[in-house]
C-alpha positions as a printed NumPy array, in Angstrom:
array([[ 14.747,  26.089,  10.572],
       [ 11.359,  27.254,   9.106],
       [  9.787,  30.769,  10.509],
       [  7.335,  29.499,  13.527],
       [  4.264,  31.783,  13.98 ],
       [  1.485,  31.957,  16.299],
       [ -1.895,  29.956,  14.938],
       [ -4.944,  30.705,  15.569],
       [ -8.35 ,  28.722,  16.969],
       [ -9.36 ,  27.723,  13.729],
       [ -5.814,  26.109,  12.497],
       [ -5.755,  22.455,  11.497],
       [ -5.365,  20.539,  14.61 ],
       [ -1.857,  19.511,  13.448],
       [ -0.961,  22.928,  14.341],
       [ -2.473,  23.265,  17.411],
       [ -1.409,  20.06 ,  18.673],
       [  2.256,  21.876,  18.817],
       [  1.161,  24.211,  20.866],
       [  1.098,  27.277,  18.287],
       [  5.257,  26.747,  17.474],
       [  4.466,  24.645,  14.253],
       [  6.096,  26.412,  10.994],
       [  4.047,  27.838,   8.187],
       [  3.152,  24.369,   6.302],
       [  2.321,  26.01 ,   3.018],
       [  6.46 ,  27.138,   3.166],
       [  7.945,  23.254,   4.825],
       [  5.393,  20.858,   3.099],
       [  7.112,  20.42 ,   0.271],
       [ 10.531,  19.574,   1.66 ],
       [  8.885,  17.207,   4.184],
       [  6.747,  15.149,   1.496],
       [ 10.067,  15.051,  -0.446],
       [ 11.884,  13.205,   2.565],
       [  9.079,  10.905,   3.175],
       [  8.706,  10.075,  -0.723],
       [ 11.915,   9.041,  -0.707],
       [ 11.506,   6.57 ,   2.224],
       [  8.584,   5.1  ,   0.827],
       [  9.952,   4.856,  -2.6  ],
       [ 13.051,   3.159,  -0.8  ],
       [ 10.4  ,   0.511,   1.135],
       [  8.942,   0.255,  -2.138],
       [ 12.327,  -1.201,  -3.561],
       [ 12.479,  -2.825,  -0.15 ],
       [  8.981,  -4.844,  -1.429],
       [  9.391,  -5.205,  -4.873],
       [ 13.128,  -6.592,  -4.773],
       [ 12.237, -10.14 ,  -3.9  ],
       [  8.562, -10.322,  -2.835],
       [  7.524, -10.937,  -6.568],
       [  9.36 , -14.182,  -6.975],
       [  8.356, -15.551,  -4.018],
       [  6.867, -18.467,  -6.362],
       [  9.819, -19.241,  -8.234],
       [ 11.739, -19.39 ,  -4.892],
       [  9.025, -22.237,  -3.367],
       [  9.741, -24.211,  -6.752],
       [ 13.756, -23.906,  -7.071],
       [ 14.648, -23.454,  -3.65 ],
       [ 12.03 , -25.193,  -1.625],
       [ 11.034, -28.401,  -4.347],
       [  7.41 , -27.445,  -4.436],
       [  6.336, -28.706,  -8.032],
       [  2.417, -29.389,  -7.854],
       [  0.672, -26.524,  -9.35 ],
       [ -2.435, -26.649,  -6.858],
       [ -0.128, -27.041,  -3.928],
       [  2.053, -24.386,  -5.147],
       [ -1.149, -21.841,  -6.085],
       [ -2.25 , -22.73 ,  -2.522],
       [  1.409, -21.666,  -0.121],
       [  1.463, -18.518,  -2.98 ],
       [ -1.942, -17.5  ,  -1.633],
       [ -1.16 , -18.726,   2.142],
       [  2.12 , -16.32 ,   1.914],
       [  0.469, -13.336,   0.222],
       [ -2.48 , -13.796,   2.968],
       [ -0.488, -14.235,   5.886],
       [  0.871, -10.668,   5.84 ],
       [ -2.157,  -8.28 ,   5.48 ],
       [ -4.255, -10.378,   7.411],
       [ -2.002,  -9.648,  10.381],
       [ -2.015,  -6.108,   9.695],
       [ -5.644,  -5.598,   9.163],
       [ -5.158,  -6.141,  13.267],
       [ -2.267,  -4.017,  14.697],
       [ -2.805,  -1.841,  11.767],
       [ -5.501,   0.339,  14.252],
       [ -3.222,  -0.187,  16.601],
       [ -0.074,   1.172,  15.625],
       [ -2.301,   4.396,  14.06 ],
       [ -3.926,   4.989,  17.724],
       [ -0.56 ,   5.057,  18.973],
       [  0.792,   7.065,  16.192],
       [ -2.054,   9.925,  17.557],
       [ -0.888,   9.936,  21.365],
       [  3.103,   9.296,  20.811],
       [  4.008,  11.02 ,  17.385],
       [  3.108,   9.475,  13.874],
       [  7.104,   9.942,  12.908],
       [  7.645,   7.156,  15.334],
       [  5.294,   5.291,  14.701],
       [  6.633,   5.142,  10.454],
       [ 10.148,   4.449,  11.872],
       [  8.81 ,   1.785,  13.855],
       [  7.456,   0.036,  10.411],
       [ 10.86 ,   0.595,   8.526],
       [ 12.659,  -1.984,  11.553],
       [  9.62 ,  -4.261,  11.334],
       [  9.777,  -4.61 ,   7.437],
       [ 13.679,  -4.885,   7.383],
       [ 13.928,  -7.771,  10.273],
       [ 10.962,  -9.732,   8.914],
       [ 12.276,  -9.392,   5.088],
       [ 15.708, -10.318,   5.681],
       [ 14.598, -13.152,   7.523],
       [ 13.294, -14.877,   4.804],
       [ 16.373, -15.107,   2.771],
       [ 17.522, -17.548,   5.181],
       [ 14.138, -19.338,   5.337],
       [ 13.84 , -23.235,   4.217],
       [ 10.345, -24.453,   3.985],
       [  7.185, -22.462,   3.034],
       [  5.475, -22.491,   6.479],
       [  8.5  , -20.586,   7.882],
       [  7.798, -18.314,   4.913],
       [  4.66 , -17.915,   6.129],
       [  5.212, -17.519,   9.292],
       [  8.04 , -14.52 ,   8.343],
       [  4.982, -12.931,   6.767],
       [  2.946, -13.041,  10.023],
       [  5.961, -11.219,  11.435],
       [  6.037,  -8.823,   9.051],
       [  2.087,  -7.729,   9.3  ],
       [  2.825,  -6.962,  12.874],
       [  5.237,  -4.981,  13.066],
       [  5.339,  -3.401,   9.264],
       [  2.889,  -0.712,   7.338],
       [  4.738,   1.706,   6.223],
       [  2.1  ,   3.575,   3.914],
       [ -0.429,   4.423,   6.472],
       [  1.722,   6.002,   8.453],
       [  3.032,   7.637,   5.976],
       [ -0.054,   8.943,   4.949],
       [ -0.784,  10.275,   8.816],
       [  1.893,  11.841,   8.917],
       [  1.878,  13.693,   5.715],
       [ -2.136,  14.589,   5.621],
       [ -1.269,  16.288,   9.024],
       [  1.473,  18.017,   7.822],
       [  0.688,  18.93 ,   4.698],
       [ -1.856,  22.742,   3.711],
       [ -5.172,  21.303,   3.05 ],
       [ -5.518,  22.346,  -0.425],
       [ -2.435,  20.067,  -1.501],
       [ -3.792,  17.117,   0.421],
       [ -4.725,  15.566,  -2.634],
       [ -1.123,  16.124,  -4.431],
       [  0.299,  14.962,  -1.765],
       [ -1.282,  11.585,  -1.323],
       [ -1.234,  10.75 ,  -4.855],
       [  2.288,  11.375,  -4.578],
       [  2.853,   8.992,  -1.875],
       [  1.308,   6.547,  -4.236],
       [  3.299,   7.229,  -6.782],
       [  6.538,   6.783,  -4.494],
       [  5.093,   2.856,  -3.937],
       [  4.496,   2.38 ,  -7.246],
       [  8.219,   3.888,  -8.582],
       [  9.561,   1.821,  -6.051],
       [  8.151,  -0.924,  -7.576],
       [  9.458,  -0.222, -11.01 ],
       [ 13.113,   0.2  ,  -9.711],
       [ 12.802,  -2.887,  -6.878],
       [ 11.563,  -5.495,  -9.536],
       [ 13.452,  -4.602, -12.548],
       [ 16.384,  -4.746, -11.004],
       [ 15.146,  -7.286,  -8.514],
       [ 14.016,  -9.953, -11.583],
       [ 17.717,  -9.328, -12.622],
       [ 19.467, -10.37 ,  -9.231],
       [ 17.347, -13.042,  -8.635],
       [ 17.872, -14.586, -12.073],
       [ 21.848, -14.206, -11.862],
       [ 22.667, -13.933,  -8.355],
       [ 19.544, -15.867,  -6.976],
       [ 16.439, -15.38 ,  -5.47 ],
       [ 17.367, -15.073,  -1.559],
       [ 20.133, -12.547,  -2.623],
       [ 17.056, -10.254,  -3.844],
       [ 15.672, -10.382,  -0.088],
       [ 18.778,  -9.467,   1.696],
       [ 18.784,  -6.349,  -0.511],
       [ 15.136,  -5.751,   0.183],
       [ 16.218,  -5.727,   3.726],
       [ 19.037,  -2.793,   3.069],
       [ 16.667,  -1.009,   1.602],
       [ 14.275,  -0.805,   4.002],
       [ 17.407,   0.389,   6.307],
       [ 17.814,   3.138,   4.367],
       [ 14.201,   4.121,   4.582],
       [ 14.47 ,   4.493,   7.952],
       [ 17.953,   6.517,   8.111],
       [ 15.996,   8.996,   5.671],
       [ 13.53 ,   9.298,   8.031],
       [ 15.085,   9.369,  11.379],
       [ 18.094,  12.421,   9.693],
       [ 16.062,  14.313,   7.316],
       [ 12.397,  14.6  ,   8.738],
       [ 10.851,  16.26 ,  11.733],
       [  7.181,  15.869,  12.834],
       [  5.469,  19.582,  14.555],
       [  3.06 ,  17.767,  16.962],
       [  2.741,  17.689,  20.677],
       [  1.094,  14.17 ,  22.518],
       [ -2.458,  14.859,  23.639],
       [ -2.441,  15.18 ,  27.232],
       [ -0.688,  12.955,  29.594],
       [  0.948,  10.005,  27.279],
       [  3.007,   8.298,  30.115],
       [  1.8  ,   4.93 ,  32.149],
       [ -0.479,   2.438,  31.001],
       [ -3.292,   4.146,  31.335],
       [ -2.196,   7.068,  28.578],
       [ -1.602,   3.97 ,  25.938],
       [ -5.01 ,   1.964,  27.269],
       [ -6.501,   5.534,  26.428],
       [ -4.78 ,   5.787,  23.497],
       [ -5.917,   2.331,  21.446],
       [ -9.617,   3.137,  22.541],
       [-11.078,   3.03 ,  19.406],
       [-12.999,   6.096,  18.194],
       [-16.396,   4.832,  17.634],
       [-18.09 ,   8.393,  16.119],
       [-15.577,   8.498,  13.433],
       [-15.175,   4.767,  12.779],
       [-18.917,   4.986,  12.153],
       [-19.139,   8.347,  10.071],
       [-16.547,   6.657,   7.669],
       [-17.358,   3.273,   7.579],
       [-18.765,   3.677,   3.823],
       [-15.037,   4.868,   3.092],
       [-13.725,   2.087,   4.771],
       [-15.57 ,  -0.752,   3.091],
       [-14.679,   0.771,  -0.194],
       [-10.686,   0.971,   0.587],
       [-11.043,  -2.937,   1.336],
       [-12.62 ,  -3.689,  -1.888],
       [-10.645,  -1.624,  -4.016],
       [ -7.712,  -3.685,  -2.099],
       [ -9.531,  -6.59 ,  -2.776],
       [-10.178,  -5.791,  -6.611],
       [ -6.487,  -4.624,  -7.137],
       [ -4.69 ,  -7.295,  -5.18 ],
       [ -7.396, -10.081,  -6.708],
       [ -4.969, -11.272,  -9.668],
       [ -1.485, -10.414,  -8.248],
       [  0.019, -13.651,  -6.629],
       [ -1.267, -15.021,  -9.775],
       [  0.575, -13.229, -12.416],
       [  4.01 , -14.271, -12.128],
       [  2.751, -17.967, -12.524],
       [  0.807, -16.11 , -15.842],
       [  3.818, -15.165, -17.318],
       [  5.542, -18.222, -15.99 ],
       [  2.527, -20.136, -18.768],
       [  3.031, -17.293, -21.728],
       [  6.676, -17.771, -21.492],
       [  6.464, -21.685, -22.093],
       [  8.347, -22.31 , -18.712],
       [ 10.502, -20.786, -15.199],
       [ 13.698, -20.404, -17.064],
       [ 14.216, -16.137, -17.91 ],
       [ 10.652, -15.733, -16.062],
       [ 12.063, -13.562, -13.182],
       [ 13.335, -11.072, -16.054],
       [  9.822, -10.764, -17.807],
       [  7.862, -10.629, -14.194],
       [ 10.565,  -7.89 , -13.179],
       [  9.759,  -5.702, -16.49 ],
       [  6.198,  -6.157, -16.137],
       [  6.293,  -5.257, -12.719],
       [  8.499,  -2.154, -13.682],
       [  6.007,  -0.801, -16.292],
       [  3.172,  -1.049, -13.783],
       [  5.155,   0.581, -11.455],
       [  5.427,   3.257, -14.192],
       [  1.679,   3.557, -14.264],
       [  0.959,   4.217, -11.051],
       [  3.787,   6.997, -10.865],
       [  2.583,   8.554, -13.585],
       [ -1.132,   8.131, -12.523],
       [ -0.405,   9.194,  -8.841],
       [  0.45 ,  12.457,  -9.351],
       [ -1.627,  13.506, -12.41 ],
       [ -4.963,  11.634, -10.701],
       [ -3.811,  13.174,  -7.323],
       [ -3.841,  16.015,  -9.137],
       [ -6.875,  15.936, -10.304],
       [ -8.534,  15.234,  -7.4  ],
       [ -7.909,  18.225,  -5.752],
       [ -9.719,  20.331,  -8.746],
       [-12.323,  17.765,  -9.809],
       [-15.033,  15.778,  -7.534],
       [-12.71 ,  12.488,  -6.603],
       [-15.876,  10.153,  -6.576],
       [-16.234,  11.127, -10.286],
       [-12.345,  10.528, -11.026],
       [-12.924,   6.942,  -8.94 ],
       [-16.042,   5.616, -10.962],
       [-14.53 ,   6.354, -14.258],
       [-11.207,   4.68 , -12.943],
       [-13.095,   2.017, -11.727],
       [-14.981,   1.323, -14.742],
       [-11.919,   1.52 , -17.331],
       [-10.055,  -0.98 , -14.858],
       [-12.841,  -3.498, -14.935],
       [-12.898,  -3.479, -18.855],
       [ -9.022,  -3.87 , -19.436],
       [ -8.766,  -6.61 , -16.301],
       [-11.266,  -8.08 , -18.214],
       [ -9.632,  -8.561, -21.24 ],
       [ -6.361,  -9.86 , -19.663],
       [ -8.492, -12.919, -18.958],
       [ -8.376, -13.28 , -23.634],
       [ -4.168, -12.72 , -23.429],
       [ -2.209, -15.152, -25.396],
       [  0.958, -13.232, -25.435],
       [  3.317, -11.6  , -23.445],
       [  3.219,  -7.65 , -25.64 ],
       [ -0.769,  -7.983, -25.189],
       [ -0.224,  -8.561, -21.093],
       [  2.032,  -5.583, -20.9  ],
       [ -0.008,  -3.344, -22.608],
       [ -3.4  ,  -4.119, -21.046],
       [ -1.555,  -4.56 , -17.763],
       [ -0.015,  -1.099, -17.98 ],
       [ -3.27 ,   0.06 , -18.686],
       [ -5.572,  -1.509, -15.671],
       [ -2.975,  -0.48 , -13.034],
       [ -3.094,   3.306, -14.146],
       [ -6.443,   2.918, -14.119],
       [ -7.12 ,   1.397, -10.736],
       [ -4.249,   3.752,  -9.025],
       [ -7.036,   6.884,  -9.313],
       [ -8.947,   5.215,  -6.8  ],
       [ -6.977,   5.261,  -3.772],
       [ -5.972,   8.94 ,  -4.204],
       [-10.106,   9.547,  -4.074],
       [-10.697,   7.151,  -1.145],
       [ -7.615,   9.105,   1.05 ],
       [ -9.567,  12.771,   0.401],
       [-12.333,  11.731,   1.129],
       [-10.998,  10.394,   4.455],
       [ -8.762,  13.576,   5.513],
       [-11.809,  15.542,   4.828],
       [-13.886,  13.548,   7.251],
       [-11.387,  12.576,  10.229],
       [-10.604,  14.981,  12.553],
       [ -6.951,  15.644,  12.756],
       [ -6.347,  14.615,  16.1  ],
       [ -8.114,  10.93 ,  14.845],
       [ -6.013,  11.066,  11.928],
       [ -3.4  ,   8.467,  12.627],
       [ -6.308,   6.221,  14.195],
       [ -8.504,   6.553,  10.942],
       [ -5.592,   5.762,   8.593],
       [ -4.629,   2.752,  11.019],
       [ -8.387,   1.63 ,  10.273],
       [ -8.505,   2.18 ,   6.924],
       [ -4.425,   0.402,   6.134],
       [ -6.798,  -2.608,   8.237],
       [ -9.4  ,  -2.385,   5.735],
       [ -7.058,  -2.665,   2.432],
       [ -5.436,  -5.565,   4.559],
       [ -8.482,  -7.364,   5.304],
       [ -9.231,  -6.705,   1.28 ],
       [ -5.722,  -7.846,   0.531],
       [ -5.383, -10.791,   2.717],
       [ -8.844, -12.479,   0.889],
       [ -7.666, -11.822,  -2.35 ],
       [ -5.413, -14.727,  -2.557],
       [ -7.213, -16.436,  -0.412],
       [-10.393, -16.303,  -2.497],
       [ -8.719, -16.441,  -5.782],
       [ -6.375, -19.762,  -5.056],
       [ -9.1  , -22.173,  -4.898],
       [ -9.947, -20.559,  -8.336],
       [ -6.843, -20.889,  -9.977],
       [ -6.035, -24.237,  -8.68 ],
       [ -9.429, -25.308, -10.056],
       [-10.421, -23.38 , -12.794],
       [ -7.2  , -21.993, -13.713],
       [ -5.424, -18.345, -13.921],
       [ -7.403, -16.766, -16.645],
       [-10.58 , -17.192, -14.762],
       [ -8.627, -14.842, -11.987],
       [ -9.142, -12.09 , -14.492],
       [-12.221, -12.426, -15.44 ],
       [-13.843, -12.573, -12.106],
       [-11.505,  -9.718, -10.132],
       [-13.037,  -7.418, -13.22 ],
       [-16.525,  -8.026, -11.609],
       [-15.509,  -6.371,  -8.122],
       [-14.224,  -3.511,  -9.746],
       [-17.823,  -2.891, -11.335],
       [-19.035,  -3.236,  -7.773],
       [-16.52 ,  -0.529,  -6.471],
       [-17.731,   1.417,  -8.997],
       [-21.221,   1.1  ,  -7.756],
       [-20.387,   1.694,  -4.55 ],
       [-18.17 ,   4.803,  -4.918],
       [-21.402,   6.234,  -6.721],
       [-23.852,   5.236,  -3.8  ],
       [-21.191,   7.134,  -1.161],
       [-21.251,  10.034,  -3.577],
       [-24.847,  10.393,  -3.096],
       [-24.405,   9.797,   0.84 ],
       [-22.088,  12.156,   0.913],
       [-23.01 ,  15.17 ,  -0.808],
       [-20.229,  17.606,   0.273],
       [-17.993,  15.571,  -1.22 ]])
């Protein structure tokens, strides 16, 4: 058990919130972000294991053979589950500020594991859909993760720290769809979700043994009143951030503009479905790559540089190489450009998270981080939805060519918020 000490007025309001028992973080933060790294990169597996074939599944499984009707459940399914989250997302982070943000992060490990499993037993693509409404409810695992950790963690490692929670995701990813893209192709593809569903299991059992949160409720949390109180929204800081928050949902919107899309990609480079799984599971292993390797060297960064600065460049380098996926006519060109534009556009995020933590007070943490995971899902629900129509009608490569345009705007925007705010 860490040495507890007595903190003073001016502590973070983690601290105080404990009422002056909480441990030295600079001596327990680094054990605690370990635990909660490991969940997350176990959720990522969870994600990555089966979600990324969800096409191929609607084809072999489910007879779905018309392109634009296929292109249009893919973007229905990848919609259905951030759009519901961009609403209980708030929700779950107000709660997460009266009741404990632990609980609220164990509470997304059951939602993800129920409404993943599910769908290895589902048989048409509207209960797909409708699995993925289930899951936006009750899921969203990395903002509370991230309220958690920012209020746990010594301000001067915030940055670290975040970034390293992105890289977690993004390892996850590599491990969940190489592996994933093998199981699916040899052992089929509801198989993959039924270990997606494990996984997520074993998030939680990390969490719930190995990880302990130093915070006391503020003031009375019992009755209805106490939780009425407790999902009042926080007007000040929702409007003191808002910039932040409308450039999370377009950097969401930028990043998750072409995904849904680029298993079908590599379904065209390939010449046909057959081995397909096995290339999307590699290329979705070498991105994951990226953004582990980008997480913690850009999280890094951004606690010794200006993060705005580290986001325009990032921003600005993803646009160019996004663009030029739109030219590919092999698979070695995709993977390398690919590689490229996700370590790229994973120095955003890292930026976007400082620059929240620095502006949130820490009792309005989990609330902030609730609002901002319903930003990126409002960005990441009308990605699909806006780029379907487009590759149903236009076709993939046009995907490319116009998600490189939003990235310029992000860009643009980060700069303009720079300028707003100066401290930062």
């Amino acid at each position: 058990m860490p040495q507890a000490r007595t903190q003073s007025a001016d502590a973070p309001a983690s601290v105080r919130l404990s009422g002056g028992n909480a441990p030295d973080f600079s001596r327990t933060w680094k054990r605690h972000l370990c635990v909660i790294w490991t969940a997350q990169f176990l959720s990522a597996i969870g994600f990555s294991f089966g979600l990324p074939f969800i096409s191929y599944l609607m084809q072999e499984d489910m007879g779905i053979s018309d392109k634009a009707e296929l292109a249009y459940w893919v973007a229905a399914f990848s919609a259905a589950c951030p759009l519901t989250m961009m609403f209980f997302s708030p929700v779950w982070g107000a709660l997460g500020d009266r009741y404990g943000r632990r609980k609220m992060l164990l509470r997304s490990y059951v939602g993800g594991a129920v409404a993943i499993g599910l769908i290895s037993v589902a048989q048409t693509p509207l209960q797909l859909v409708a699995l993925r409404v289930i899951q936006g409810a009750f899921c969203g695992t990395m903002s509370a993760s991230q309220a958690l950790i920012s209020t746990q963690t010594p301000r001067e490692h915030t940055g670290f720290a975040l970034g390293a929670l992105n890289s977690a995701m993004f390892s996850g990813t590599i491990a969940g769809a190489f592996a994933g893209g093998y199981v699916a192709e040899y052992a089929g593809y509801r198989l993959a979700f039924v270990v997606s569903a494990l996984c997520m299991v074993m998030a939680f059992v990390a969490v719930f043994f190995f990880s302990r949160e130093y915070y006391t409720p503020q003031g009375n949390a019992s009755g209805v009143r106490g939780m009425i109180r407790a999902l009042r929204p926080d007007a000040s800081q929702i409007a003191l951030n808002l910039p932040i928050l409308l450039i999370m949902c377009l950097v969401m919107f930028s990043r998750s503009f072409d995904n849904s899309f680029v298993p079908l990609f590599v379904q065209d480079l390939h010449g046909g479905i057959d081995g397909a799984s096995r290339i999307t599971g590699a290329l979705s292993g070498l991105c994951g790559l990226a953004g582990v390797v980008s997480g913690f060297l850009l999280g890094y960064l951004a606690d010794h540089y200006p993060p705005g600065r580290l986001a325009v460049i990032s921003a600005l380098l993803t646009a160019a190489f996004m663009f030029s996926i739109s030219f590919v006519w092999g698979l070695a060109a995709l993977f390398v450009l690919r590689f490229a534009m996700i370590f790229m556009s994973s120095g955003i995020d890292p930026a976007m998270q400082i620059w929240l933590a620095k502006k949130t007070d820490e009792r309005s943490r989990g609330q902030m981080f609730g609002w901002a995971s319903a930003m990126r899902c409002l960005g990441l629900g009308l990605a699909p939805v806006a780029g379907g129509p487009i590759a149903a009608n236009l076709g993939i490569r046009f995907i490319f060519a116009g998600g490189s345009l939003f990235f310029l705007l992000t860009a643009l925007l980060v700069w303009l918020t720079m300028r707003h705010y100066r401290e930062i």
